[in-house]
PADO-291256 format. One record per residue (C-alpha): residue in one letter; x, y, z. Coordinates in steps of 0.1 Angstrom, whole numbers, plus 5000, padded with zeros to 4 digits. Each point is the difference from the previous one (the first is absolute). Layout:
residues N
<padren><rest>a</rest><xx>X</xx><yy>Y</yy><zz>Z</zz></padren>
...
//
This chain:
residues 107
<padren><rest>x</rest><xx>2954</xx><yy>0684</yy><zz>4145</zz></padren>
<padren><rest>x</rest><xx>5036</xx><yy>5015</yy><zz>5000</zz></padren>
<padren><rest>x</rest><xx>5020</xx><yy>4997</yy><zz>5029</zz></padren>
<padren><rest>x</rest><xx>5033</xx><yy>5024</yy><zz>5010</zz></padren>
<padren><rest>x</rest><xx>5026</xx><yy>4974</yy><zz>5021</zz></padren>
<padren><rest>x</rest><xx>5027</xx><yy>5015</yy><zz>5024</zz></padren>
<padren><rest>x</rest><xx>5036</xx><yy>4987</yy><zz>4995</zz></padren>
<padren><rest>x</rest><xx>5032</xx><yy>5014</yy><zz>5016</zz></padren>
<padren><rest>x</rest><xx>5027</xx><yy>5009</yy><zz>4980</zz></padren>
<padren><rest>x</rest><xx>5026</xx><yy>4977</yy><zz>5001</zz></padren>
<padren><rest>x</rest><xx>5022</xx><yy>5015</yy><zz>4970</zz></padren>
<padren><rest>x</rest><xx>5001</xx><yy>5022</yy><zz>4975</zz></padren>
<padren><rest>x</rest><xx>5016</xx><yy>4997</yy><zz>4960</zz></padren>
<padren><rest>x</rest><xx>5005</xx><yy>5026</yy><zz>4975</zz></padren>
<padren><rest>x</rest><xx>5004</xx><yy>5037</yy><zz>5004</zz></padren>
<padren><rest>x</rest><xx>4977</xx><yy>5019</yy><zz>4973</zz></padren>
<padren><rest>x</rest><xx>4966</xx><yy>5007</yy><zz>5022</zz></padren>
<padren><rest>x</rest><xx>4984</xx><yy>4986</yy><zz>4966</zz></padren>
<padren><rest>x</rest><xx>5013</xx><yy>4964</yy><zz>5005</zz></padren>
<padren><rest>x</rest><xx>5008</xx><yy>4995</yy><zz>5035</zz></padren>
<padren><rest>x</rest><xx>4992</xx><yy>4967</yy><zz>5011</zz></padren>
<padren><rest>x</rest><xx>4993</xx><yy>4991</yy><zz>5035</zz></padren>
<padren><rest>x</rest><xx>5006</xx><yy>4964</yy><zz>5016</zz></padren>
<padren><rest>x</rest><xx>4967</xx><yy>4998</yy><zz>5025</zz></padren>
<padren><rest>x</rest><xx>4993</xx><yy>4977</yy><zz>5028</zz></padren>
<padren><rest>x</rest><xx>4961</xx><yy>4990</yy><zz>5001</zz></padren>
<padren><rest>x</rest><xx>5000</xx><yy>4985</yy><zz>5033</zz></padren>
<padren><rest>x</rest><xx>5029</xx><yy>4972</yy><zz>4991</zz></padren>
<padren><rest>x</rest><xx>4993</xx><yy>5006</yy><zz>4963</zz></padren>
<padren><rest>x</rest><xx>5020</xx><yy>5016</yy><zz>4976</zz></padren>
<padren><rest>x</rest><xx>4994</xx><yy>5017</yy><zz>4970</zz></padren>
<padren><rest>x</rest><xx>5011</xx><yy>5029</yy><zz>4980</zz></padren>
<padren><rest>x</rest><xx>4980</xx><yy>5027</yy><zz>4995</zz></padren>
<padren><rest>x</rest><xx>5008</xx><yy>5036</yy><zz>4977</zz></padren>
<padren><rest>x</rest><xx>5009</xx><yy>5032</yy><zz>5023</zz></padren>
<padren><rest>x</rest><xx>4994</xx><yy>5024</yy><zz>4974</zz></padren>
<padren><rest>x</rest><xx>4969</xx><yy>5017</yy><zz>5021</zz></padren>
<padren><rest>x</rest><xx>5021</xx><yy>5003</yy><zz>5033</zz></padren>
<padren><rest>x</rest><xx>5034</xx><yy>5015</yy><zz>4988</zz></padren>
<padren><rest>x</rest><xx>5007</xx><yy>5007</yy><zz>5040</zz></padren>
<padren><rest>x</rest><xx>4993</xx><yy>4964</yy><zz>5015</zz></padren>
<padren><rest>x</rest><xx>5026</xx><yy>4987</yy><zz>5018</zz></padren>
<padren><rest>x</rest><xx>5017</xx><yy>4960</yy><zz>5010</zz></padren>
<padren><rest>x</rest><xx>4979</xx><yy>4993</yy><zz>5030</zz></padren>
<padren><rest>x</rest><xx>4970</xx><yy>5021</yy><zz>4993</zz></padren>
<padren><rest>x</rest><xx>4962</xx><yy>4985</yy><zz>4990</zz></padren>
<padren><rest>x</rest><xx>4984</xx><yy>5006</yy><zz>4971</zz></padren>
<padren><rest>x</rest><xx>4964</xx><yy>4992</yy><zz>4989</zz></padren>
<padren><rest>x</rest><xx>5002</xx><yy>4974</yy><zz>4964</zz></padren>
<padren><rest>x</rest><xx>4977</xx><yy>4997</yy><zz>4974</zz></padren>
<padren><rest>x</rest><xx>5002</xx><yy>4982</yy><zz>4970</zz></padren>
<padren><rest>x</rest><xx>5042</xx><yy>5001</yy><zz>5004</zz></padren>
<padren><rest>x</rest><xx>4999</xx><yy>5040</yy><zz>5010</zz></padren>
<padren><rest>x</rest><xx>5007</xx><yy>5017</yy><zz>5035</zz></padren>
<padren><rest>x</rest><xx>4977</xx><yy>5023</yy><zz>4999</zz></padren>
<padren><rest>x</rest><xx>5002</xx><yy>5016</yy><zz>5036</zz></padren>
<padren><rest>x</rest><xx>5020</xx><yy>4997</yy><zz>5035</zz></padren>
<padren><rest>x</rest><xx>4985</xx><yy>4982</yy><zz>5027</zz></padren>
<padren><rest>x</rest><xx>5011</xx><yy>5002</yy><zz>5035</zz></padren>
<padren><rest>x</rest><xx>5014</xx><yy>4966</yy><zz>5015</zz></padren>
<padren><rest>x</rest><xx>4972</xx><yy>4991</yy><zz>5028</zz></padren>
<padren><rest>x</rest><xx>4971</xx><yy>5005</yy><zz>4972</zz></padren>
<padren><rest>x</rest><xx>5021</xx><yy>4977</yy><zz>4974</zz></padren>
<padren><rest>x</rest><xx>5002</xx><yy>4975</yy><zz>5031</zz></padren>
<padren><rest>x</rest><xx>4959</xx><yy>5000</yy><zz>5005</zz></padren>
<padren><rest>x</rest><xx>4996</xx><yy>4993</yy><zz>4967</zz></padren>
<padren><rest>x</rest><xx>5029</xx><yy>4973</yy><zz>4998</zz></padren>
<padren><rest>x</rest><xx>4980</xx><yy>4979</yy><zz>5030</zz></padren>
<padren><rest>x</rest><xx>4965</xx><yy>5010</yy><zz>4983</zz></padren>
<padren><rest>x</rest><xx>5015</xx><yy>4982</yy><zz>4965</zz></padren>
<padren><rest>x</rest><xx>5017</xx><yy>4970</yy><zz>5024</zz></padren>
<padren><rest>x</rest><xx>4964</xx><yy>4990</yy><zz>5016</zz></padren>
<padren><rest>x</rest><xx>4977</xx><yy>5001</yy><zz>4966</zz></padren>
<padren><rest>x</rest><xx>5029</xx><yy>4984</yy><zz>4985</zz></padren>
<padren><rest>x</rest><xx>5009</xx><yy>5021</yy><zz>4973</zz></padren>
<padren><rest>x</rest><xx>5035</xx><yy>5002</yy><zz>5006</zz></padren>
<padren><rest>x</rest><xx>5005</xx><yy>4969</yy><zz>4975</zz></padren>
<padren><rest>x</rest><xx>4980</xx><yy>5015</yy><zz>4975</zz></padren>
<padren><rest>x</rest><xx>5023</xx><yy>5032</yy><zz>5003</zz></padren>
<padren><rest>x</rest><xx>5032</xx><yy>4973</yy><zz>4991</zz></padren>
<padren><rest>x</rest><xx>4983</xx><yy>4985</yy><zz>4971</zz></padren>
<padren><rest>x</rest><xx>4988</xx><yy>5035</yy><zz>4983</zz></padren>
<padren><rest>x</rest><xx>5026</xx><yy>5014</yy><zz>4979</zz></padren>
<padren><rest>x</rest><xx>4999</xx><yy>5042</yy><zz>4991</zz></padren>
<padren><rest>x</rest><xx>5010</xx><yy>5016</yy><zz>4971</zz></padren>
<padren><rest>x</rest><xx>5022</xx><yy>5023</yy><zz>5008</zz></padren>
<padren><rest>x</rest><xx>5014</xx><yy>5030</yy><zz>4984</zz></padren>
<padren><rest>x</rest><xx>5022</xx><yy>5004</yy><zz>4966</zz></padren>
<padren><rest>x</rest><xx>5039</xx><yy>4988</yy><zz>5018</zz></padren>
<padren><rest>x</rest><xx>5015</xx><yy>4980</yy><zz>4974</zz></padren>
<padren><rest>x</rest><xx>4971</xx><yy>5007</yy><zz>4975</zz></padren>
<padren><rest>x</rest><xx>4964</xx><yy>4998</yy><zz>4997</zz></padren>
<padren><rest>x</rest><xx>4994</xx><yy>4973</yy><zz>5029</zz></padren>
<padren><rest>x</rest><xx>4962</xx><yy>5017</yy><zz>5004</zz></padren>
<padren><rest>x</rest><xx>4987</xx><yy>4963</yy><zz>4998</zz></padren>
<padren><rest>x</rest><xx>5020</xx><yy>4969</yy><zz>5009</zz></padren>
<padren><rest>x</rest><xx>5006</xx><yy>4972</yy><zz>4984</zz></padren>
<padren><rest>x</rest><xx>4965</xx><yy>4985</yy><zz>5003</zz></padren>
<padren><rest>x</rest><xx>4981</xx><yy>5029</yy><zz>4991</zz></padren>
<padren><rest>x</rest><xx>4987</xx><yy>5033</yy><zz>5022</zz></padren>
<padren><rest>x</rest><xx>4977</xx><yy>4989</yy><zz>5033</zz></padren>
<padren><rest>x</rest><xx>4963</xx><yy>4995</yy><zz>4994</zz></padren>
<padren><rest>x</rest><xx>4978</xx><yy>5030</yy><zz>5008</zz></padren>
<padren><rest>x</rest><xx>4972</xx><yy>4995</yy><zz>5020</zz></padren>
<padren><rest>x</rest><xx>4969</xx><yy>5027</yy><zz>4989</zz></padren>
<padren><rest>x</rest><xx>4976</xx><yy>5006</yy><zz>5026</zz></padren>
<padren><rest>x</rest><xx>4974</xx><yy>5012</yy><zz>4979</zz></padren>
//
């Protein structure tokens, strides 16, 4: 199954909506994550991730539910170890260096 995370936006790099780059705080994890579908998101604002793209806003108290819903299944430290490809800044980085995620198929 595929799973959207909420992260505030803690900072923001590069100014062509194409690129932009977004410094995101998962619940005390931080990772970077591509902009390029939320050209008006702004420092302090949440966003919904998947696969290393914000893909929508998210108001503070329903990012906070899910923050305390990840904490007690535990999930949180699987959210620090998973890395996301994440847009094309500084080149194709559309897989890190150990290769794109697995994909799960529910078929």
């Amino acid at each position: 199954m595929c799973l959207a995370i909420p992260g505030k936006v803690e900072g923001i790099t590069g100014s062509d909506p194409i690129t932009r780059m977004g410094r995101i705080n998962f619940g005390g994890v931080i990772k970077e994550a591509s902009l390029a579908y939320l050209p008006d998101v702004r420092i302090g604002e949440y966003v919904l991730v998947h696969v290393g793209f914000a893909l929508s806003k998210i108001d503070e108290e329903e990012a906070k539910k899910v923050f305390q819903y990840l904490e007690q299944i535990g999930e949180l430290s699987e959210l620090a170890e998973a890395q996301f490809p994440t847009g094309a800044k500084g080149g194709d980085r559309s897989a890190q260096a150990n290769g794109p995620p697995p994909v799960e198929n529910k078929t």
